[in-house]
PLY file of the C-alpha trace (Angstrom):
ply
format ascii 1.0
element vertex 145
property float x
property float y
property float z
element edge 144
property int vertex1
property int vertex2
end_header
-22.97 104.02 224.95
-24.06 105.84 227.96
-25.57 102.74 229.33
-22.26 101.40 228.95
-20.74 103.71 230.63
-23.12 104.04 233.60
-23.27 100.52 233.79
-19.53 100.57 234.60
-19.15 103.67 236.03
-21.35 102.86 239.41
-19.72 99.41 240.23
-15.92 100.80 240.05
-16.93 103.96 241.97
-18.49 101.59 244.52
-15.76 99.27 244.42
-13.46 102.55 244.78
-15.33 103.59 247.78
-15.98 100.41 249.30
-12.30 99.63 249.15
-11.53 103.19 250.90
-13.89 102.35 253.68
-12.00 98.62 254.06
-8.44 100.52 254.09
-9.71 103.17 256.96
-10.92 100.28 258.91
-8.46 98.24 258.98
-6.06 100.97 259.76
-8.34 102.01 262.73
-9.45 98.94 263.67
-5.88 97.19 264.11
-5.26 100.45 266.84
-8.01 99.13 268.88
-6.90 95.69 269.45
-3.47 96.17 270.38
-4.37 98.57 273.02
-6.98 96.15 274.48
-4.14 93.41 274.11
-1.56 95.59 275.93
-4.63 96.50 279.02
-5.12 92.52 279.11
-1.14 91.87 279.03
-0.66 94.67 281.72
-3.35 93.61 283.94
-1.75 89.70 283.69
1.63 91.90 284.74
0.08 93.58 287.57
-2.06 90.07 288.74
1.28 88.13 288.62
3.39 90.57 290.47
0.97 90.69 293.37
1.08 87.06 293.49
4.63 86.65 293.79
4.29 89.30 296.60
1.90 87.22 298.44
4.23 83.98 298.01
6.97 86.05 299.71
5.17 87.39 302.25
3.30 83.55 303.17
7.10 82.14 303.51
8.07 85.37 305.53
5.25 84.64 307.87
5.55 80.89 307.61
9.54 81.52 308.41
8.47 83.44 311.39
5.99 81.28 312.75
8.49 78.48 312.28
11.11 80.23 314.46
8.27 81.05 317.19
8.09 77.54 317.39
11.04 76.27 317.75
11.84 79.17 320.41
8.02 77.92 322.29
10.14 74.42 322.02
12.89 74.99 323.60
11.34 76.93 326.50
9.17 74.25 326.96
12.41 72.10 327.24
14.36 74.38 329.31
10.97 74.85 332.13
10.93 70.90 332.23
14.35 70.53 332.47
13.95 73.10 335.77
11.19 71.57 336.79
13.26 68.16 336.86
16.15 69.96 338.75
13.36 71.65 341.28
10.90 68.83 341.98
12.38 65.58 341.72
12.60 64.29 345.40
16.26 62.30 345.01
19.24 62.51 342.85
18.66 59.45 341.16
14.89 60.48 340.21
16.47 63.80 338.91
19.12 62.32 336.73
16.82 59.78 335.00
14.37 62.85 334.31
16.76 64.96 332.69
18.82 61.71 330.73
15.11 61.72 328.95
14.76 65.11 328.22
18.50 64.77 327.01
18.00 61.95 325.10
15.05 63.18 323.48
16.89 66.60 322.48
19.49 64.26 320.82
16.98 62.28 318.75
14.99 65.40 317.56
18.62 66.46 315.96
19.11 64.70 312.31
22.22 63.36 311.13
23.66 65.34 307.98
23.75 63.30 305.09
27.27 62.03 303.77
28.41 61.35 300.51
28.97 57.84 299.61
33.08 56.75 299.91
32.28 53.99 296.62
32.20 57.41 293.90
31.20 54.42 291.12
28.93 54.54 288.83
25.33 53.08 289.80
24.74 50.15 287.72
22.13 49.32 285.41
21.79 45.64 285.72
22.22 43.37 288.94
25.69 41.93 289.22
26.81 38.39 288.46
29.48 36.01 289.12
31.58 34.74 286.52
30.20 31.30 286.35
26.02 32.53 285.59
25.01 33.50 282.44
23.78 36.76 281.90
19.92 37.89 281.28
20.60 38.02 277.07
22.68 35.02 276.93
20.78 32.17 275.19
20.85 29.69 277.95
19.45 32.13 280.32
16.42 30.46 282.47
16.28 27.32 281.08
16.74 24.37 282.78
19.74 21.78 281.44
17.81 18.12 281.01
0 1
1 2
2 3
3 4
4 5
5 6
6 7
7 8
8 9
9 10
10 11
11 12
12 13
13 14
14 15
15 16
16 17
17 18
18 19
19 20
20 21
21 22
22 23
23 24
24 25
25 26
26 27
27 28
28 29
29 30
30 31
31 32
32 33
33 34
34 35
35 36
36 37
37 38
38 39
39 40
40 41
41 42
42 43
43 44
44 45
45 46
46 47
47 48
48 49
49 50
50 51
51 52
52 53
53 54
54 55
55 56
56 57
57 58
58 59
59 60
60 61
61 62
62 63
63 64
64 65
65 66
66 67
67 68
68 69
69 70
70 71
71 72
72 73
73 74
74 75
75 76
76 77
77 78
78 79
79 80
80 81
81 82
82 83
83 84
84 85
85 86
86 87
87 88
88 89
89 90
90 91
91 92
92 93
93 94
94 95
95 96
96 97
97 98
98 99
99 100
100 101
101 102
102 103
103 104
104 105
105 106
106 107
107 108
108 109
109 110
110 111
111 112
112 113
113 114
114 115
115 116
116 117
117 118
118 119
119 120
120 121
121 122
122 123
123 124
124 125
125 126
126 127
127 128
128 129
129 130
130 131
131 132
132 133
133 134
134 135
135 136
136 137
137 138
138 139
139 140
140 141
141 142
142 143
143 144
């Protein structure tokens, strides 16, 4: 009987033991991976942030270069147009210089875009007269014999 009882005795105090050593791991073990899951989450956080701040300062640069231009543009319009005024030996010479630099001021400016004044639909299928037969009618392609 003690054989019995030994024989049974060490497997459920192992299986006691080894489930007390599962339970503390797993309640230790889960701490470790959501802290490494919040460092990987926060560093994603930080990464992200400093790109967006490095999108808004490129278009804050790109908007200033932009304007830099456009103001190198127009001086460079404004010193031919008094170079025109300054240099050209007769009137007519200086009025055909600056109708160019005029008319190529008014070209560089685009039209705004209007609305159409038709506000139907767009169609689906091309339009027909009364008289053809449409793409589903029966008839449609064949020639009459």
């Amino acid at each position: 009987m003690e054989q019995t009882l030994t024989a049974w005795l060490l497997p459920a105090v192992t299986l006691v033991a080894g489930i007390a050593i599962g339970f503390l791991i797993a309640r230790l073990a889960p701490n470790a991976a959501p802290s490494r899951t919040q460092r990987q989450l926060d560093e994603m956080q930080e990464r992200f942030e400093a790109y967006q701040s490095e999108v808004v300062s490129h278009f804050n640069t790109t908007a200033s270069m932009v304007k830099k231009l456009t103001q190198s543009y127009q001086d460079v319009q404004e010193h031919l147009s008094e170079g025109a005024n300054r240099l050209a030996l007769d009137e007519l010479t200086r009025q055909r210089l600056l109708a160019t630099l005029q008319a190529d001021d008014i070209s560089e400016k685009r039209e705004r875009l209007t609305p159409p004044k038709n506000n139907e639909m767009p169609k689906d299928y091309a339009p027909k007269s009364a008289d053809v037969p449409g793409m589903l009618d029966e008839s449609y392609g064949l020639k009459n014999k």
